[in-house]
Structures are given as structure tokens and as C-alpha cells.
C-alpha positions as CSV (number, residue, x, y, z in Angstrom):
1,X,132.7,-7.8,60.8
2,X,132.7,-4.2,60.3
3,X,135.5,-2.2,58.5
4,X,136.0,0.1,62.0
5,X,136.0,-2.8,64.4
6,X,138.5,-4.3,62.5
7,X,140.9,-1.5,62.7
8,X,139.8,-1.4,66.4
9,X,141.0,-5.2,67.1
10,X,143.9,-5.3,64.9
11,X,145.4,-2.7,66.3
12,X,146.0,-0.7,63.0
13,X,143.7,2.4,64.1
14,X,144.1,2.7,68.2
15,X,140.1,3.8,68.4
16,X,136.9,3.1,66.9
17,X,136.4,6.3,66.6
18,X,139.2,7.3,64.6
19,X,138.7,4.4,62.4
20,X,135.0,5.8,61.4
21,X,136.4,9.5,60.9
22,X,139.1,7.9,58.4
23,X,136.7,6.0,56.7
24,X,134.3,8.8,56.3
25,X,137.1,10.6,54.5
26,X,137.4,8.1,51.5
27,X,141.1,7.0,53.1
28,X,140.2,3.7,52.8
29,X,139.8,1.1,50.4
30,X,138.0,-2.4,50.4
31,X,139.2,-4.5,47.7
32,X,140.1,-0.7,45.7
33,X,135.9,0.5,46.6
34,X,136.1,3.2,48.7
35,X,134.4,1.9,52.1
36,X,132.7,3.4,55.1
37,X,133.0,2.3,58.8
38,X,130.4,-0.1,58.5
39,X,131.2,-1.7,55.3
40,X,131.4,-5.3,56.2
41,X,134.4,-7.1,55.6
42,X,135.4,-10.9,54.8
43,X,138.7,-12.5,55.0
44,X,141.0,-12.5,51.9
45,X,139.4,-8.5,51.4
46,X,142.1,-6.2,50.5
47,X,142.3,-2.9,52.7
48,X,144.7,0.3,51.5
49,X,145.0,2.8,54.4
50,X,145.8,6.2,53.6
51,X,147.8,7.6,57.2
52,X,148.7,10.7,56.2
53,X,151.9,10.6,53.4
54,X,152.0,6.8,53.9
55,X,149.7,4.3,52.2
56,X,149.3,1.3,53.6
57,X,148.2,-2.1,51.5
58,X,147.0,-5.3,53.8
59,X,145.5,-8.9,53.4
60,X,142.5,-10.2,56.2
61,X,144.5,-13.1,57.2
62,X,142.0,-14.0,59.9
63,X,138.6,-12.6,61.7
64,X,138.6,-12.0,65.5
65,X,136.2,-10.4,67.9
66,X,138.4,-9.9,70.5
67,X,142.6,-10.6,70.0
68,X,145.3,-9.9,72.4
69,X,147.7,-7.3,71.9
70,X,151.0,-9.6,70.9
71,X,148.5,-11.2,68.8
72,X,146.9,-8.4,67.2
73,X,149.1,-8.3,64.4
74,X,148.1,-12.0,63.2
75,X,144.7,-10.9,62.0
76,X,146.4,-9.6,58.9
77,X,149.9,-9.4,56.6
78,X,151.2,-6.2,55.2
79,X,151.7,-6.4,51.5
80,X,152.5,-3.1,50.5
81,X,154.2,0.2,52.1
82,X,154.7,3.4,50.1
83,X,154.6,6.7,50.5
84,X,153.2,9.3,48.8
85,X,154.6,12.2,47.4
86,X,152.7,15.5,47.0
């Protein structure tokens, strides 16, 4: 699956959009490679989100096309939250 439909689905980035325009920053990081929007993605992968001050570390729990919104956040578990000082 690709790196911005993930964030899409899981409900971490609210549009696809958004997700790609992070991404093409260099916020994120696949397994601690910088990725782009369509850098595919397995589970098990390590993600860190830059939003902003915060940085964000996750685990791909599971792979979904399509997920409901209560359910959203089982696609993945937060392992690490930190912010960033600057």
C-alpha cells in the first residue's frame, strides 16, 4: 500500500493530499529512510511523523483498503510521542 493512502485510511493525515505534501518535505520516515508518498509500505514498517513541534513514532499493525472511522485507529500502535524542541 502506498505511504499516503495509509495516512489517508488510518486517519493519521485527514487528506491524501496533505499526506503527499508532508512526505515531499522529508517529514516522514519509513523504517528511519526518508519516504515519499508513494513509497510502498508493509506491515511491521516503522513510520516517524514530523507534525509540526511533535514527532510521532508508529508500528503497521495491520493493512486496510478501506477501515471505518472507530476502527481506523487499529491499523496501527503508537510507540513513541516527543516533542521537539527548537
Amino acid at each position: 500500500m502506498r505511504l499516503d493512502k495509509f495516512l489517508k485510511v488510518s486517519r493519521l493525515i485527514k487528506r491524501r493530499t496533505l499526506a503527499k505534501e508532508i512526505a515531499d518535505q522529508g517529514r516522514i520516515l519509513v523504517n528511519n529512510n526518508v519516504a515519499k508518498a508513494a513509497t510502498t509500505i508493509a506491515v511491521g514498517d516503522e513510520l516517524k511523523i514530523q507534525f509540526g513541534q511533535k514527532l510521532l513514532t508508529i508500528q503497521i499493525d495491520r493493512l486496510k483498503e478501506t477501515v471505518k472511522k472507530d476502527e481506523a485507529s487499529e491499523l496501527y500502535t503508537i510507540k513513541h510521542e516527543e516533542y521537539i524542541k527548537q
